[in-house]
LUMDOLO-106582 format. One record per residue: residue number from 1; residue in one letter; chain; x, y, z of N, C-alpha, C in turn. Coordinates in pm, whole numbers, padded with zeros to 5 digits. Layout:
+-----+--------+--------+--------+--------+--------+--------+--------+--------+--------+--------+--------+
: num : residu : chaine :   n_px :   n_py :   n_pz :  ca_px :  ca_py :  ca_pz :   c_px :   c_py :   c_pz :
+-----+--------+--------+--------+--------+--------+--------+--------+--------+--------+--------+--------+
: NUM :      a :      A :      X :      Y :      Z :      X :      Y :      Z :      X :      Y :      Z :
...
+-----+--------+--------+--------+--------+--------+--------+--------+--------+--------+--------+--------+
//
This chain:
+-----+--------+--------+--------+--------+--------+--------+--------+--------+--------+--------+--------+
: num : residu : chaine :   n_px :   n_py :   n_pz :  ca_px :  ca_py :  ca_pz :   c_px :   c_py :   c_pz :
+-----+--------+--------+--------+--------+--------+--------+--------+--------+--------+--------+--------+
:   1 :      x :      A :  09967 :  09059 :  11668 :  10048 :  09076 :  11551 :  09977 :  09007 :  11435 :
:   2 :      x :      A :  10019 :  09061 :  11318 :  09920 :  09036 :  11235 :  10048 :  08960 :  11084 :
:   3 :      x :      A :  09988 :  08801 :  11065 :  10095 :  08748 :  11018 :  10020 :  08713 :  10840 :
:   4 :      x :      A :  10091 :  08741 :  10748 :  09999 :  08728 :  10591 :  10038 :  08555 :  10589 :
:   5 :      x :      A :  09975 :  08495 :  10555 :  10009 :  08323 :  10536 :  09956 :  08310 :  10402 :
:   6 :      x :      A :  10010 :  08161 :  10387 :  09940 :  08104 :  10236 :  09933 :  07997 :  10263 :
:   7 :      x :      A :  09824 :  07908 :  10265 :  09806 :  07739 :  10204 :  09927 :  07734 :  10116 :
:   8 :      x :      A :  10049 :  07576 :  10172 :  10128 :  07516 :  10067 :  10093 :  07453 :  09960 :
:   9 :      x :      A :  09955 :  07391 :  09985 :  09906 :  07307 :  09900 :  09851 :  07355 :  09791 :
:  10 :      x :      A :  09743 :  07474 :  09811 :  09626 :  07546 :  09705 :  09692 :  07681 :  09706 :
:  11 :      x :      A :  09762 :  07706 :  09797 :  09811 :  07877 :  09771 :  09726 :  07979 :  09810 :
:  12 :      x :      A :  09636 :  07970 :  09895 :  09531 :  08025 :  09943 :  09601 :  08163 :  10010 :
:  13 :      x :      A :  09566 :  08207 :  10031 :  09647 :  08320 :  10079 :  09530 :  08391 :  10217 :
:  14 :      x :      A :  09579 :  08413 :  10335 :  09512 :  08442 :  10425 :  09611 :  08552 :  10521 :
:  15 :      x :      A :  09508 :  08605 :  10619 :  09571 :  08656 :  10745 :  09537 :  08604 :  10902 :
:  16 :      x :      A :  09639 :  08582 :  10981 :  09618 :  08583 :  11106 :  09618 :  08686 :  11180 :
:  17 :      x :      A :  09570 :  08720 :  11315 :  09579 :  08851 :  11391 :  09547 :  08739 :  11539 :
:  18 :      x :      A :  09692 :  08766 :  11560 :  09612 :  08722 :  11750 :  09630 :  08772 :  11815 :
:  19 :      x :      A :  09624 :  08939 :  11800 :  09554 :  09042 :  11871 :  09437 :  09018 :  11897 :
:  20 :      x :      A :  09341 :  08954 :  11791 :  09217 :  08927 :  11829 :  09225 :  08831 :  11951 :
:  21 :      x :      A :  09246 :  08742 :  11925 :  09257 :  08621 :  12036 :  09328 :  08676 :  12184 :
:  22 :      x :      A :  09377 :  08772 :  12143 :  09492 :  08810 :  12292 :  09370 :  08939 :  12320 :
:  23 :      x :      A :  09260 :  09018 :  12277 :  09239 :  09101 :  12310 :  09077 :  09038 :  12375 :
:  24 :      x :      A :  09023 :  08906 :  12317 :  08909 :  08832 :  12340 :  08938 :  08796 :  12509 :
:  25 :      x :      A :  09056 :  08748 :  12516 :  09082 :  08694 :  12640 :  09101 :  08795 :  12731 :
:  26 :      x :      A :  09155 :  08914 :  12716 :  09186 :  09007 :  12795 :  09050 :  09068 :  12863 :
:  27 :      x :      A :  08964 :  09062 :  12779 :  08804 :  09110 :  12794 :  08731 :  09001 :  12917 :
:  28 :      x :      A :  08780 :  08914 :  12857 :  08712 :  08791 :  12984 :  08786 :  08789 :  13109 :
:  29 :      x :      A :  08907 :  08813 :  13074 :  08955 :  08774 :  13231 :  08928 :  08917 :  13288 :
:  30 :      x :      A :  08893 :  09056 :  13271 :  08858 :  09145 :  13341 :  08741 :  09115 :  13401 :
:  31 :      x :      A :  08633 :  09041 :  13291 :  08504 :  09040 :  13325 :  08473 :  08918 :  13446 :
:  32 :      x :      A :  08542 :  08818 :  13402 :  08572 :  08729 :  13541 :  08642 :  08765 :  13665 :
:  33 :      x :      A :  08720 :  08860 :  13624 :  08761 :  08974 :  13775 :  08689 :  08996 :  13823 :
:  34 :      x :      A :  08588 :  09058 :  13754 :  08451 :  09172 :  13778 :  08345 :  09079 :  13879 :
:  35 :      x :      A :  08308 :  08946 :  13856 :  08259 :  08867 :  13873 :  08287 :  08816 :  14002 :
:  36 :      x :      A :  08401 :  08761 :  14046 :  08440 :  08707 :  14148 :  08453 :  08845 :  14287 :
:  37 :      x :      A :  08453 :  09015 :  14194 :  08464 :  09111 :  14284 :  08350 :  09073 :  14342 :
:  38 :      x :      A :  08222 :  09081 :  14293 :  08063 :  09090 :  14292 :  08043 :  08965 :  14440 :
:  39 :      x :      A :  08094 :  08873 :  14365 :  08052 :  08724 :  14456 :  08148 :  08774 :  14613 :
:  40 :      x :      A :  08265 :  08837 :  14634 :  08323 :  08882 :  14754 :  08264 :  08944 :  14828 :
:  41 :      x :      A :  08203 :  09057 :  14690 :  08095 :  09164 :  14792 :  07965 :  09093 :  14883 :
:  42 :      x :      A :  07935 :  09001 :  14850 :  07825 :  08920 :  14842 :  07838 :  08864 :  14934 :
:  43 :      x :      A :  07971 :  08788 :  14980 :  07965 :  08675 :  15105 :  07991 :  08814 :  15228 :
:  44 :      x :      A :  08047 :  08955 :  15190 :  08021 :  09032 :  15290 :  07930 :  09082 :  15345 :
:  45 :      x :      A :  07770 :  09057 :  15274 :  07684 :  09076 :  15331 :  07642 :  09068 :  15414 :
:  46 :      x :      A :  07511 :  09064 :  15523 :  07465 :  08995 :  15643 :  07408 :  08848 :  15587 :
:  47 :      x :      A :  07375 :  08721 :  15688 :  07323 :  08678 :  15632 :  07175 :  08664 :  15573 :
:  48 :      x :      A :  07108 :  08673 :  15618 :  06983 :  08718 :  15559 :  06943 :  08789 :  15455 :
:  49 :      x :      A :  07011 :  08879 :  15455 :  07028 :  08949 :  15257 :  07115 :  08865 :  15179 :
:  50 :      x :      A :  07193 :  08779 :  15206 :  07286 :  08675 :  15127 :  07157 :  08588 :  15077 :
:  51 :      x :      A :  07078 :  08519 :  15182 :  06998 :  08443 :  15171 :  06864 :  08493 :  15088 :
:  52 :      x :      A :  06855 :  08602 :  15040 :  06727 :  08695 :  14998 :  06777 :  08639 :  14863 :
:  53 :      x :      A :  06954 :  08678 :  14846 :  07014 :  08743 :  14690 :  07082 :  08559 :  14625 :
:  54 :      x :      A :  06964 :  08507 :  14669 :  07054 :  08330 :  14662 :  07005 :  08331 :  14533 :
:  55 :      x :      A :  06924 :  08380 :  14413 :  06886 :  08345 :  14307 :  06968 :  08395 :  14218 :
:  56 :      x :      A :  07055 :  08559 :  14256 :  07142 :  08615 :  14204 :  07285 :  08508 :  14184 :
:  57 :      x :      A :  07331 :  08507 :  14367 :  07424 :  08448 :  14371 :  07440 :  08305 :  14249 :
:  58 :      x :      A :  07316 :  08192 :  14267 :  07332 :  08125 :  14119 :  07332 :  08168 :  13958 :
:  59 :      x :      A :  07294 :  08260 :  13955 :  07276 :  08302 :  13810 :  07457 :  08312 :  13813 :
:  60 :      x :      A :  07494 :  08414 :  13908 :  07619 :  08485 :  13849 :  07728 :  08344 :  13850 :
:  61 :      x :      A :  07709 :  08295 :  13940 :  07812 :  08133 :  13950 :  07761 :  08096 :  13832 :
:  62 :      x :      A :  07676 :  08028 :  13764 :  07655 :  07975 :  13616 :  07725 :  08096 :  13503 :
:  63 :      x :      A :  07705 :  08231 :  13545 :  07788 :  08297 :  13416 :  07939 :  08275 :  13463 :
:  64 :      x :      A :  07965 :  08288 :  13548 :  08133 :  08265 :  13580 :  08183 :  08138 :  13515 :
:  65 :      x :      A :  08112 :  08048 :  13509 :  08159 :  07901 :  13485 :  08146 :  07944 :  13310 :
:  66 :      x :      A :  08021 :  07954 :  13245 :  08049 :  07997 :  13130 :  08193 :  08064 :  13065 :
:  67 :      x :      A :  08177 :  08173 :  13120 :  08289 :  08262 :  13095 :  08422 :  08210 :  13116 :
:  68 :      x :      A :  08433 :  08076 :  13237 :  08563 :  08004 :  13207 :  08575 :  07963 :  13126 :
:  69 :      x :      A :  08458 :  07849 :  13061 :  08470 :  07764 :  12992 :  08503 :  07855 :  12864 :
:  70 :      x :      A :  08436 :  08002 :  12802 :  08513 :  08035 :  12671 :  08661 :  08077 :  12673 :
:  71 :      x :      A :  08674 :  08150 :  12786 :  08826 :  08141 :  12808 :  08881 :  08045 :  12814 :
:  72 :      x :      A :  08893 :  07943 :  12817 :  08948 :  07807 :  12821 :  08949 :  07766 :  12629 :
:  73 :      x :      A :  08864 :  07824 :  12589 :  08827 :  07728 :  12441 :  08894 :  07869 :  12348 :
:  74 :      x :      A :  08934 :  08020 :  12404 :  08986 :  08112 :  12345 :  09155 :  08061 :  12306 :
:  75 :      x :      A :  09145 :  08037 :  12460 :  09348 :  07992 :  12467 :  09409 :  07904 :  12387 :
:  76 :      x :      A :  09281 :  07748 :  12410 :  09327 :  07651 :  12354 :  09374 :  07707 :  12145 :
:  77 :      x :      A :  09260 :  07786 :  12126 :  09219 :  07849 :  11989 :  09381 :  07896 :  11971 :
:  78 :      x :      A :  09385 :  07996 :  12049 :  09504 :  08069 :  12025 :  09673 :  08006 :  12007 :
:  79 :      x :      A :  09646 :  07871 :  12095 :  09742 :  07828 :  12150 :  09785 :  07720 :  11994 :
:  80 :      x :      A :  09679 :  07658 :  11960 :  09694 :  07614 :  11826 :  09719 :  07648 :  11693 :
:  81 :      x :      A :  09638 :  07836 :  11665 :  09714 :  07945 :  11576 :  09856 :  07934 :  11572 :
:  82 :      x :      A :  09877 :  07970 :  11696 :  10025 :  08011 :  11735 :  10157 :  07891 :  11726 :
:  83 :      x :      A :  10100 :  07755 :  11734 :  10168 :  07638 :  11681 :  10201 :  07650 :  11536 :
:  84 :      x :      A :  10098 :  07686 :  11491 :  10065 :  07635 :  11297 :  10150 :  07773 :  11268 :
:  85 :      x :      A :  10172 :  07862 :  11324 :  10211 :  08001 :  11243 :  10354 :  07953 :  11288 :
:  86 :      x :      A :  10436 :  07956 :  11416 :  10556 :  07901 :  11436 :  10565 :  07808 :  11321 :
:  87 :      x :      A :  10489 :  07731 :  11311 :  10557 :  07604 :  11239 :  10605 :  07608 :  11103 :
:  88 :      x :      A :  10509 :  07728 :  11030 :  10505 :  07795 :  10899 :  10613 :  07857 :  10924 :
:  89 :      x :      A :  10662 :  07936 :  10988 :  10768 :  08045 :  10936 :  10923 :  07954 :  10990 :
:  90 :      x :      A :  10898 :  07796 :  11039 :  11050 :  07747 :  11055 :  11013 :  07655 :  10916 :
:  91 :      x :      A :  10915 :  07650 :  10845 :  10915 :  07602 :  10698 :  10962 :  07692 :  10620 :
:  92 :      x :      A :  10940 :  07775 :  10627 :  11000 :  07913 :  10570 :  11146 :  07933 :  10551 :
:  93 :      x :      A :  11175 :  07936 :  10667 :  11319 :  07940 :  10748 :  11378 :  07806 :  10677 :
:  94 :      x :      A :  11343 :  07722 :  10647 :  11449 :  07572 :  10607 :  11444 :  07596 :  10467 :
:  95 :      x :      A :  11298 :  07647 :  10414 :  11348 :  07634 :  10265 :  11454 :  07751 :  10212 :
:  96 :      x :      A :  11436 :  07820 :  10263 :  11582 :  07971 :  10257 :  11670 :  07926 :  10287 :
:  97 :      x :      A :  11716 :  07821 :  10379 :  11843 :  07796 :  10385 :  11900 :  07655 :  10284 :
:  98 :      x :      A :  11820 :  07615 :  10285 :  11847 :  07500 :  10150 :  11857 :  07600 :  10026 :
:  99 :      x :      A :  11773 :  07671 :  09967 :  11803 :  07747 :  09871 :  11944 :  07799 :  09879 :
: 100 :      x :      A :  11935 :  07864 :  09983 :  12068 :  07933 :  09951 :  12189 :  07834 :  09949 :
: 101 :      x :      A :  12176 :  07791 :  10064 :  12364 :  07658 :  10092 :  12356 :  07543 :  10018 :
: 102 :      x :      A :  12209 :  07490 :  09960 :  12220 :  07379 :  09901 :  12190 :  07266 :  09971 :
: 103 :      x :      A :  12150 :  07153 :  09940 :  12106 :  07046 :  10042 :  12206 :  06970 :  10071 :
: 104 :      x :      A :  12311 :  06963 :  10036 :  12457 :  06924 :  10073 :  12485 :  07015 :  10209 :
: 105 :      x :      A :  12545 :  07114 :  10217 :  12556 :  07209 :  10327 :  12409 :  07217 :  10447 :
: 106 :      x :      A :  12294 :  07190 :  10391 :  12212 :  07184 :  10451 :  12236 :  07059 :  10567 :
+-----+--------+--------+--------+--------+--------+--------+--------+--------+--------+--------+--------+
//
């Protein structure tokens, strides 16, 4: 969803979209699906072709761990957007109701 914001301070005027952020993550966790399919197929091997494909098997364990670690640093991303935008629209929300009822009724 895509939210129009403004800096209180300077009036900056911006947009959020964490579709992006929700569609970044969606991409990784398929691709880390994809990943852990690969490594299953892998321990089904014989052993001796396991033992041939041991240079593979590390490469792909170092991209898996990568690929956690940006999923991990996507969420946190998202997870902090999604604080600051809540937090904006119950600022929003208080000054409309003071406007309207007054800070007495408030």
């Amino acid at each position: 969803m895509k939210y129009q914001l403004h800096c209180p301070k300077c009036h900056y005027e911006f947009t959020y979209d964490n579709g992006y952020y929700d569609k970044n993550i969606e991409r990784l966790g398929n691709e880390i699906a994809e990943l852990n399919r690969k490594l299953a197929e892998h321990k089904l091997l014989p052993w001796p072709e396991q033992k041939r494909r041991t240079d593979w098997w590390l490469r792909t364990k170092k991209l898996l761990a990568e690929k956690h670690e940006e999923l991990a640093g996507l969420k946190a991303i998202r997870k902090v957007a999604d604080q600051q935008v809540n937090q904006y629209m119950y600022q929003v929300l208080k000054t409309l109701v003071k406007e309207q009822y007054g800070e007495q009724a408030y």
